[in-house]
C-alpha positions as CSV (number, residue, x, y, z in Angstrom):
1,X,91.0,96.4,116.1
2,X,94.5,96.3,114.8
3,X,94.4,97.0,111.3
4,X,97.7,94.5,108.5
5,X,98.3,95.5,105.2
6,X,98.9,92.2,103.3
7,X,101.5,92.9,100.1
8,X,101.9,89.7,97.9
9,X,101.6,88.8,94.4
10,X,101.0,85.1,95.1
11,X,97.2,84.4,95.7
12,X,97.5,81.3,97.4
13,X,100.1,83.1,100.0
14,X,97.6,86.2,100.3
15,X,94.9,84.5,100.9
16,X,96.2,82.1,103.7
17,X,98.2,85.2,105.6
18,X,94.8,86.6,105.3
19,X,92.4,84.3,106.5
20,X,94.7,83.2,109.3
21,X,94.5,87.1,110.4
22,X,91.4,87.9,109.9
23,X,90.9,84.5,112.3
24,X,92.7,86.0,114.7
25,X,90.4,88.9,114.8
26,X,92.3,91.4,112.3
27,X,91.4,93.8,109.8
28,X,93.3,92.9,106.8
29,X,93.5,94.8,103.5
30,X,95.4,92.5,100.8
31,X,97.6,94.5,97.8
32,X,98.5,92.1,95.0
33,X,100.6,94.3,93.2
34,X,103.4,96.3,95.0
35,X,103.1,99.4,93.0
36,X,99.6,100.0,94.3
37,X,101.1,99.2,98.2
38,X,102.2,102.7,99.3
39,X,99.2,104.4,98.3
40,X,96.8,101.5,100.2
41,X,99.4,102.4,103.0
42,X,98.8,105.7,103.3
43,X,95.0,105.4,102.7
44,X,94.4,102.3,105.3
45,X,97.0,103.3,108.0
46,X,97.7,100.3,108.9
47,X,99.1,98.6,112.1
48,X,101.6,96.7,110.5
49,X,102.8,95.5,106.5
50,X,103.7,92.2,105.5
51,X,105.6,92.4,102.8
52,X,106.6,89.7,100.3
53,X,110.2,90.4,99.3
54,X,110.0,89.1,95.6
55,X,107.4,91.0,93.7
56,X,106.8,91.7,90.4
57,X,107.4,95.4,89.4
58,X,109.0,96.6,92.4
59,X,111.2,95.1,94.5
60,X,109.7,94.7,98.4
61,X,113.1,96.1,99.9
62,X,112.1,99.1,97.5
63,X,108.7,99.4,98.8
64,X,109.9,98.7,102.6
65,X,112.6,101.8,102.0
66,X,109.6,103.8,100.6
67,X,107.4,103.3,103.9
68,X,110.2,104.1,106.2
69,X,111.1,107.2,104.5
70,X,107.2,108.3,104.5
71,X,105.9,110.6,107.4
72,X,102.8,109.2,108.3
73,X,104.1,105.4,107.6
74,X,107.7,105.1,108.9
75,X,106.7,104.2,112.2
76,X,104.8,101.4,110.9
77,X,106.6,97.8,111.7
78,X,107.3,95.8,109.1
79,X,107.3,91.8,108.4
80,X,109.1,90.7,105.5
81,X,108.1,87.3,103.9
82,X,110.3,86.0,101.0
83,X,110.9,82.3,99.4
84,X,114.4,83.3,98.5
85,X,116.3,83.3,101.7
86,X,120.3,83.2,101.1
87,X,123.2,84.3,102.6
88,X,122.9,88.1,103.7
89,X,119.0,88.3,102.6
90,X,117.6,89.0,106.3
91,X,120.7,91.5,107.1
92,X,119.7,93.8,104.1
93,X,115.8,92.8,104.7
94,X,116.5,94.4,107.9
95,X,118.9,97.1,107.0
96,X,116.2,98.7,104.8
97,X,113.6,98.9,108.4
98,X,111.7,95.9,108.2
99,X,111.4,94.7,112.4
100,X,110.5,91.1,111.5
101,X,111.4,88.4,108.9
102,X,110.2,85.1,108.1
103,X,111.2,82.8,105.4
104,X,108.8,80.9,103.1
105,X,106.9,78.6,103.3
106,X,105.7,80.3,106.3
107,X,104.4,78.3,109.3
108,X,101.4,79.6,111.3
109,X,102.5,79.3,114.3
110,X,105.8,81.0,113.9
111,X,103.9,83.5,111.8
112,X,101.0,84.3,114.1
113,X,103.6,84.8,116.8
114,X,105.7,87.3,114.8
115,X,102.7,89.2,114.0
116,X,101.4,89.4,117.7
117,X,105.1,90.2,118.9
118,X,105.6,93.4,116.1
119,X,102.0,94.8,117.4
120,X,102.9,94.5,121.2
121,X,104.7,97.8,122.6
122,X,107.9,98.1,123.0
123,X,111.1,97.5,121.3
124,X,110.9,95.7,117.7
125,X,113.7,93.6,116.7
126,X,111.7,90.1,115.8
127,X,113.0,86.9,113.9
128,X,111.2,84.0,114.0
């Protein structure tokens, strides 16, 4: 079973990203807080991070450069979710590793989609 770390502050938003994968037969282990996500990284392994762009603390493209940069994590993909989506956002989203990007508010179609994609094999280069 194919293990998502969930990394957002907003409850409502955690909770629906992780009902919806744990629906779609996922093990999901939800972070609030983004200081606590590289540690729960390391600990859970997981398959693959979504990982809300505006957090309190630290900034996701922060934590995204963190997990890349990490031995055991870098090869982790990578969805980034943000409400803020202007002009040059998904460039430096991506720039910083993450293989997928969605803007909120996230559909679940498009989202569940993006998820499957950045878990199938093969090359990851995903926008939705």
């Amino acid at each position: 079973m194919k293990r998502i770390l969930v990394v957002e502050d907003n409850d409502l938003n955690r909770k629906l990203f992780c009902d919806v994968l744990s629906a779609n037969g996922f093990t999901v282990d939800p972070v609030a807080d983004g200081q606590n996500a590289l540690q729960r990284a390391r600990d859970f392994v997981p398959n693959l991070v979504i990982m809300d762009i505006q957090l309190p603390n630290i900034s996701g493209l922060d934590l995204i450069a963190r997990l890349k940069s990490d031995p055991v994590l870098r090869d982790t993909p990578v969805l980034a979710v943000t409400a803020y989506a202007g002009k040059g956002d998904e460039e430096r989203i991506r720039d910083v590793g993450a293989q997928g990007y969605l803007a909120k508010p996230v559909s679940i179609g498009p989202f569940m989609s993006t998820v499957k994609s950045l878990l199938a094999p093969g090359p990851q280069n995903v926008a939705a």
